[in-house]
Structure formats: C-alpha cells, structure tokens
BAFI-3210 file (N, C-alpha, C; in Angstrom, 3 decimals, decimal comma, padded with zeros to 6 digits):
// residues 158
n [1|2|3|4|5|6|7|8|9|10|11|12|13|14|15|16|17|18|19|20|21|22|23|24|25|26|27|28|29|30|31|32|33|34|35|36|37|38|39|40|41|42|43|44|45|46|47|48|49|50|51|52|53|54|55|56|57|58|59|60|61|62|63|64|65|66|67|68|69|70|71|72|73|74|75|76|77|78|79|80|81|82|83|84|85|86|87|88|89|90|91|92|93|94|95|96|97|98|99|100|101|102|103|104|105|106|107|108|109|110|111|112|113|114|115|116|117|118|119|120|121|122|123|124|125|126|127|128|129|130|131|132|133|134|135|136|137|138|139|140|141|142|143|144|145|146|147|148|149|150|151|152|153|154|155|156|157|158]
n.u [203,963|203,253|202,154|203,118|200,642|198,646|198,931|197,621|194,640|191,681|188,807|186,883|186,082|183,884|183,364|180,305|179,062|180,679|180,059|178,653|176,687|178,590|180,651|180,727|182,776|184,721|183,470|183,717|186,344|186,966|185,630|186,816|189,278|189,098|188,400|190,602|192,286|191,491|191,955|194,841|196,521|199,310|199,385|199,781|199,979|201,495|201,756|199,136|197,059|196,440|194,636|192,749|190,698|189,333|188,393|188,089|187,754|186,836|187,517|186,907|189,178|191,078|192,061|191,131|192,330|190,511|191,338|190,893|191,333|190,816|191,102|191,683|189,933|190,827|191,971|192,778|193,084|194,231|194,858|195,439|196,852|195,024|196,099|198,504|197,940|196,315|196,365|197,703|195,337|193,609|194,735|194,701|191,828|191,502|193,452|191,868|189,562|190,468|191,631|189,313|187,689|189,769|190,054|187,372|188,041|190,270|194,126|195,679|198,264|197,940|196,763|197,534|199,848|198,474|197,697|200,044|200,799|198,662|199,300|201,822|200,631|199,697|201,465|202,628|201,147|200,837|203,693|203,275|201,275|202,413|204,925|203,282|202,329|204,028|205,480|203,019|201,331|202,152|202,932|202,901|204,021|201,537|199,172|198,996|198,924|196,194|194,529|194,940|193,017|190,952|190,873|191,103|188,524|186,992|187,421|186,911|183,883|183,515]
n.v [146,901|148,297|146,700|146,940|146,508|147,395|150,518|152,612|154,097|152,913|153,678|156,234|159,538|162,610|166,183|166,170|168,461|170,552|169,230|169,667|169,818|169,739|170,632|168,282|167,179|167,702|166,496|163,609|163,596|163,225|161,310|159,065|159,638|158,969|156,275|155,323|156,022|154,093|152,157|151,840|153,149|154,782|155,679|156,250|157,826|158,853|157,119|156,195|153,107|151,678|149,616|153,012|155,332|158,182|161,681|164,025|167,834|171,163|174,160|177,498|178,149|176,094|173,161|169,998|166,859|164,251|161,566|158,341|155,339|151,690|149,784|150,568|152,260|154,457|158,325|161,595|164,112|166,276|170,184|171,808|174,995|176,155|178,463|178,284|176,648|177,697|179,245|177,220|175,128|177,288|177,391|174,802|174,036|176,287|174,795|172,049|173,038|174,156|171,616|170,359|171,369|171,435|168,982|168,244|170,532|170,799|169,563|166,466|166,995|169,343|169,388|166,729|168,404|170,557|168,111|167,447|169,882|169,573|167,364|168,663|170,156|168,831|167,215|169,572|169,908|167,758|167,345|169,548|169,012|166,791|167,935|169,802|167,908|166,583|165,046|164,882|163,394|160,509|160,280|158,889|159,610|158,992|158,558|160,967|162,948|162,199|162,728|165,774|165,763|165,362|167,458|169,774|169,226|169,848|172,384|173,751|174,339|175,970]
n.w [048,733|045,635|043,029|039,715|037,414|039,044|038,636|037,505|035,765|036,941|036,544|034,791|035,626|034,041|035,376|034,869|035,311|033,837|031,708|028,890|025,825|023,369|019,978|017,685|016,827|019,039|020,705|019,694|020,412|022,800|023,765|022,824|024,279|026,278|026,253|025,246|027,636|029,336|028,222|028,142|030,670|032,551|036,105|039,175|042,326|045,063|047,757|048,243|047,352|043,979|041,871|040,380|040,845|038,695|039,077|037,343|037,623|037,178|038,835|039,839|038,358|038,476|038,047|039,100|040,408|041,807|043,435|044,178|045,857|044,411|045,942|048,522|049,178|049,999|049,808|047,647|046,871|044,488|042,779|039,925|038,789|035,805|034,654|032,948|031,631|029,681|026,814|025,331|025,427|024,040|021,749|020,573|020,549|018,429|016,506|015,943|015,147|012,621|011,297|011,318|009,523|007,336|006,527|005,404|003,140|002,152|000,661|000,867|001,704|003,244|005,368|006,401|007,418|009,087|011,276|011,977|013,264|015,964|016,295|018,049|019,870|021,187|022,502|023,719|025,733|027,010|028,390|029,856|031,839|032,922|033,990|036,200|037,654|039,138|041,579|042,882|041,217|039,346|035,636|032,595|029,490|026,815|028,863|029,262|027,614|026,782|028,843|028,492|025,979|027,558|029,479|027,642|027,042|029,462|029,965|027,752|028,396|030,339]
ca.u [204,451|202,114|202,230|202,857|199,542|197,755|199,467|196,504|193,241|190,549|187,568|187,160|184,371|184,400|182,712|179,269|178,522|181,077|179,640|177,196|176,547|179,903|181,278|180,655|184,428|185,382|182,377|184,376|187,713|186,554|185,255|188,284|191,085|188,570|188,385|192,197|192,825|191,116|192,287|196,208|197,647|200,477|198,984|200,134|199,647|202,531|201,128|197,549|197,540|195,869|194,173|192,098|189,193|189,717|187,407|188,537|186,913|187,711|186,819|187,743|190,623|191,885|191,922|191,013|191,967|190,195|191,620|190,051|191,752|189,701|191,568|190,969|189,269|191,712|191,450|193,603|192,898|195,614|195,058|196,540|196,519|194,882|196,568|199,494|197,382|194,991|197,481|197,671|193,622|192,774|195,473|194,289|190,647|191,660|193,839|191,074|188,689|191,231|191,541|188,036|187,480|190,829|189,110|186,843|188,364|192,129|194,588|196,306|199,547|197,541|195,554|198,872|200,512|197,621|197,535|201,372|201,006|197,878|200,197|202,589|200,163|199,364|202,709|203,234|200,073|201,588|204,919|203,404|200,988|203,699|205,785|202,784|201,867|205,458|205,558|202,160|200,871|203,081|201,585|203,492|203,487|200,824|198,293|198,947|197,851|194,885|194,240|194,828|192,222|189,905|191,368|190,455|186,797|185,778|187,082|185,692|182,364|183,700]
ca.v [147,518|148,541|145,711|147,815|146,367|148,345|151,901|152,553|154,670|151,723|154,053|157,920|160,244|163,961|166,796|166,129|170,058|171,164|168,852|170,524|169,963|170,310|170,512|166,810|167,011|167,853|165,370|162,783|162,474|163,131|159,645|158,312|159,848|158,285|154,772|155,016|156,464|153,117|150,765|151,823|154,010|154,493|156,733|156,323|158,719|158,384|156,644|155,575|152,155|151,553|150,726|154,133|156,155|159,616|162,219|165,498|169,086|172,359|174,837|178,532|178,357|174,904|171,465|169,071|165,402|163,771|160,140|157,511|153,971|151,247|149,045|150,541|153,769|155,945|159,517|162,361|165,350|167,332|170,954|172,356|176,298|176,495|179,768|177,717|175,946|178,780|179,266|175,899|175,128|178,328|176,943|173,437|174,647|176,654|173,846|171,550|173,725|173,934|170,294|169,874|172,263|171,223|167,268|169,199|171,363|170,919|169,010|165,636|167,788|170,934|168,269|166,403|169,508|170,825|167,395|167,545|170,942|169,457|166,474|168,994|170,754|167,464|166,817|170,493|169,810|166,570|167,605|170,695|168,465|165,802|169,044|170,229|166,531|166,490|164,838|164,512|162,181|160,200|160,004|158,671|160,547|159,042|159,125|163,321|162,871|161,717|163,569|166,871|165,774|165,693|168,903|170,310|168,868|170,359|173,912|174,207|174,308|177,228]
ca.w [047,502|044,634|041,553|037,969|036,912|039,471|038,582|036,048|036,110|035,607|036,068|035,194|035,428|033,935|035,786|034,757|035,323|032,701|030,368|028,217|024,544|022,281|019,089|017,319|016,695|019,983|021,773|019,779|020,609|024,320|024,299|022,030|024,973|027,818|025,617|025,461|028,602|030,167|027,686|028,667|031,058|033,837|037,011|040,224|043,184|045,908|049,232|048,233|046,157|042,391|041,052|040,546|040,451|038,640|038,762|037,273|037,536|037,440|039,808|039,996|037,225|038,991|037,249|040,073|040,270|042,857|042,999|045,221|045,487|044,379|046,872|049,937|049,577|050,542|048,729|047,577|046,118|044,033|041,513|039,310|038,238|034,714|033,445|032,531|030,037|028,116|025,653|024,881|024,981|022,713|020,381|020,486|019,836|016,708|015,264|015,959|014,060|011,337|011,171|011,112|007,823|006,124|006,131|004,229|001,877|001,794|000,152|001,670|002,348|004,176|006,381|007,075|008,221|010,306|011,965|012,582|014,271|016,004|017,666|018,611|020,759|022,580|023,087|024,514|026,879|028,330|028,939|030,815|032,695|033,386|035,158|037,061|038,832|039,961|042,727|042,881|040,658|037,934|034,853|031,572|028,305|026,291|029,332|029,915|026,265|026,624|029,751|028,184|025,471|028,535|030,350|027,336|026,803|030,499|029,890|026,449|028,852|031,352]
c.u [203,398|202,394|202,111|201,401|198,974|198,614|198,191|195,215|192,462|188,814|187,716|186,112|185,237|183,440|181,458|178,658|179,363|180,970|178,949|177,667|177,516|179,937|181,074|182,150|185,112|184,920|183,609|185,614|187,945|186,757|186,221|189,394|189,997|188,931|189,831|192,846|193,008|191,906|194,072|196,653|198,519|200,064|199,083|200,275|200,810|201,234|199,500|197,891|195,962|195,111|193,499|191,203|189,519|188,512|187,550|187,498|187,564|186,742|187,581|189,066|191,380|191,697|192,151|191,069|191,584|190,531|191,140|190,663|190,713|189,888|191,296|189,935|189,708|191,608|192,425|192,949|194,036|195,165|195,846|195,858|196,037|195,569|197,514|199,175|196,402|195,453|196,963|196,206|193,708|193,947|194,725|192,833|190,876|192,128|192,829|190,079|189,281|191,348|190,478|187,472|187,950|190,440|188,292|187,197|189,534|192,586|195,223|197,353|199,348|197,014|196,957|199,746|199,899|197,540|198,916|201,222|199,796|198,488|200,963|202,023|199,769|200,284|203,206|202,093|200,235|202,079|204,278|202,578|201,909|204,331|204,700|202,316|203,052|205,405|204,463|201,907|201,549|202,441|202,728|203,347|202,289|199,894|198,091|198,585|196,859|194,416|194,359|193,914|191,310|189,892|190,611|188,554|186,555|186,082|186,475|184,277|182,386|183,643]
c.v [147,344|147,877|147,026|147,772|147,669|150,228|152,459|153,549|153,351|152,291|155,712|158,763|161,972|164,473|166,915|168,011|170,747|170,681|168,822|169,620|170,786|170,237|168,839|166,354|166,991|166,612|163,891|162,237|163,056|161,772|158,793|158,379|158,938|157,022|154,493|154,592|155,055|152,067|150,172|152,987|153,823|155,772|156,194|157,324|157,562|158,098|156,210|154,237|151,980|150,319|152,238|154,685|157,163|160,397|163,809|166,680|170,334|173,457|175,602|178,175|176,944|173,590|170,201|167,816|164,498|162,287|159,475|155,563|152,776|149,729|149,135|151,404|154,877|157,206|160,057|163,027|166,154|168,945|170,993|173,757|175,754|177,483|179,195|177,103|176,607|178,514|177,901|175,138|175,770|177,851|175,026|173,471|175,116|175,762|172,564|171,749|173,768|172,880|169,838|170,474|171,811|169,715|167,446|169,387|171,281|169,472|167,886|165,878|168,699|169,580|167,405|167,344|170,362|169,407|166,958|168,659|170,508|168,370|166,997|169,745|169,462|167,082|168,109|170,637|169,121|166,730|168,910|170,313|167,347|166,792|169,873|168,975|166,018|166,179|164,668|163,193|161,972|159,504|159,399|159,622|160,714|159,236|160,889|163,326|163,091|162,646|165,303|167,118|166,233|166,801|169,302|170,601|169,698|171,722|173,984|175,064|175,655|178,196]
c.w [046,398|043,354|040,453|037,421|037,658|039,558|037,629|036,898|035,999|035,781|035,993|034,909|035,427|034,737|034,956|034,425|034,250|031,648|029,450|026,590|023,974|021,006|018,712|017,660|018,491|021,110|021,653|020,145|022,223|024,547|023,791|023,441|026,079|027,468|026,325|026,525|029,312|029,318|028,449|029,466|032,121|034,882|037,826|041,341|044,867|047,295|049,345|046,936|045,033|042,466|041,237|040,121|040,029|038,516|038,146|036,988|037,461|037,763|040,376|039,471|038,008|038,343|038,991|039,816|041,662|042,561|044,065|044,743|045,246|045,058|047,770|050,136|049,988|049,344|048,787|046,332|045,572|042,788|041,634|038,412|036,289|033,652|033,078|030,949|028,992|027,457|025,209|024,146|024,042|021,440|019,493|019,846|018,565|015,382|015,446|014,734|012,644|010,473|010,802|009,732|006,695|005,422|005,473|003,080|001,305|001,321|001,275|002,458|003,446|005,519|007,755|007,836|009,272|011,186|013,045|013,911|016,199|017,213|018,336|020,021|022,174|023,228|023,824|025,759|027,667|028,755|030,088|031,736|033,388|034,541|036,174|037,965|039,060|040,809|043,510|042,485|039,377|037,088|033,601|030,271|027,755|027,018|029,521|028,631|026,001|027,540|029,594|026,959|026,554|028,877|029,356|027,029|028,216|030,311|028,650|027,442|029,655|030,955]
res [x|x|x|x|x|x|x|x|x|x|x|x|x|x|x|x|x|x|x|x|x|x|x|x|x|x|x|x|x|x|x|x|x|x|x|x|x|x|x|x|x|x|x|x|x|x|x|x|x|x|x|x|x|x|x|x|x|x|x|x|x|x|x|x|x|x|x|x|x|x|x|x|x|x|x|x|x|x|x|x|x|x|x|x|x|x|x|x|x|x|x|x|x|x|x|x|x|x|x|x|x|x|x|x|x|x|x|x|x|x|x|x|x|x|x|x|x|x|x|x|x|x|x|x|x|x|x|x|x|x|x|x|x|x|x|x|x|x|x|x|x|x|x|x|x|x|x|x|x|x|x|x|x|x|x|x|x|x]
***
C-alpha cells in the first residue's frame, strides 16, 4: 500500500522543445507553479507507486503526462485532448496580459478585479483537468492549479 507521503510529484521536467523564449510575465509564474508544484502536491497514478517523475508534453493537440515511479521504475503514460482547454488558455493569456498592463496603469480596484477574474480561470482549468485524469491520475485542486499554469506555459510555444 502506497504511504500519503509518497502520492506527490518530487521531480518534473517540461517539454524542453516547447520551451522557447516567453513573455517575462508568463516565464515567471512558470517557475513559481513548478516551485509550488514541488514544494506541495497530491498525485497519484492507480497501480504504479510515488513518489514521481512527471514529464509533460504535448504532441499533436494532446497534453502528455509521462509518469515514471521513482521507486521502482515502473512507467505510465496517460493524454489528454487539448481542444477542451483553448478556450480557457486564449482566455488565460489575455487576462494575463491584462493583468500585466493594469499593474501598470490601473487603479487598486481594476487590478483587484482583473486578478479575481484571473483566479477564476485557474480554478475553471483545474476542475476541467481534475475531470479529464479521472481515473487516471488523481490530482487535488491546488496541484491542477499549478499544473494548468504549466499546461499553459508549453502551448503558449505551439
């Protein structure tokens, strides 16, 4: 039986090939959801034991998580369709950009309310990665969080 401790990512590598030269804004809170990701999360993959290796890519419209135990070595591969999540990305991108201006130019109220809309998109990115690793791989809220920071950092690049 698999100890709680070891339910966790404890190393994660992005697709190297979709990682080009970004946005400052966007570079940074790449490395903020990875920090996070590692500092706390809950990931578990039924029948291989944790801790875990993640490696995600995406390839031909698919979000790939290649997981690799760092117990035995055992592997598993799982996508997941992308078109589910454009929407979501090209929204996330714009209020990003918005966010990034309004820190700028706007008032404490406009900033606050673009940052509201800004969590809501993260929270509609988890919940819709949470329902696509169904039964796959169980992830907790705040990690699909973080992990849909990432999702988004490798398509940006596609």
């Amino acid at each position: 039986m698999t100890d709680e401790a070891d339910k966790r990512i404890a190393e994660i590598e992005l697709d190297e090939a979709a990682l080009n030269t970004a946005n400052p804004d966007i570079e940074d809170e790449r490395r903020i959801a990875q920090f996070d990701l590692l500092e706390r999360n809950h990931f578990a993959v039924d029948s291989i034991s944790g801790p875990y290796r993640l490696r995600l890519l995406i390839q031909e419209q698919r979000l790939g998580f290649n997981v690799t135990s760092m117990t035995d070595g055992a592997e598993r591969s799982h996508q997941v369709s992308l078109t589910s999540f454009r929407r979501l990305i090209k929204d996330y991108f714009m209020i990003c950009e918005s966010y990034a201006n309004a820190i700028r130019h706007a008032t404490p109220t406009q900033i606050e309310a673009i940052d509201m809309g800004r969590r809501g998109l993260h929270n509609e990115g988890a919940d819709l990665l949470i329902e696509r690793l169904q039964g796959k791989i169980e992830i907790d809220h705040d990690t699909a969080r973080r992990l849909f920071t990432l999702i988004c950092a490798l398509h940006q690049r596609q």
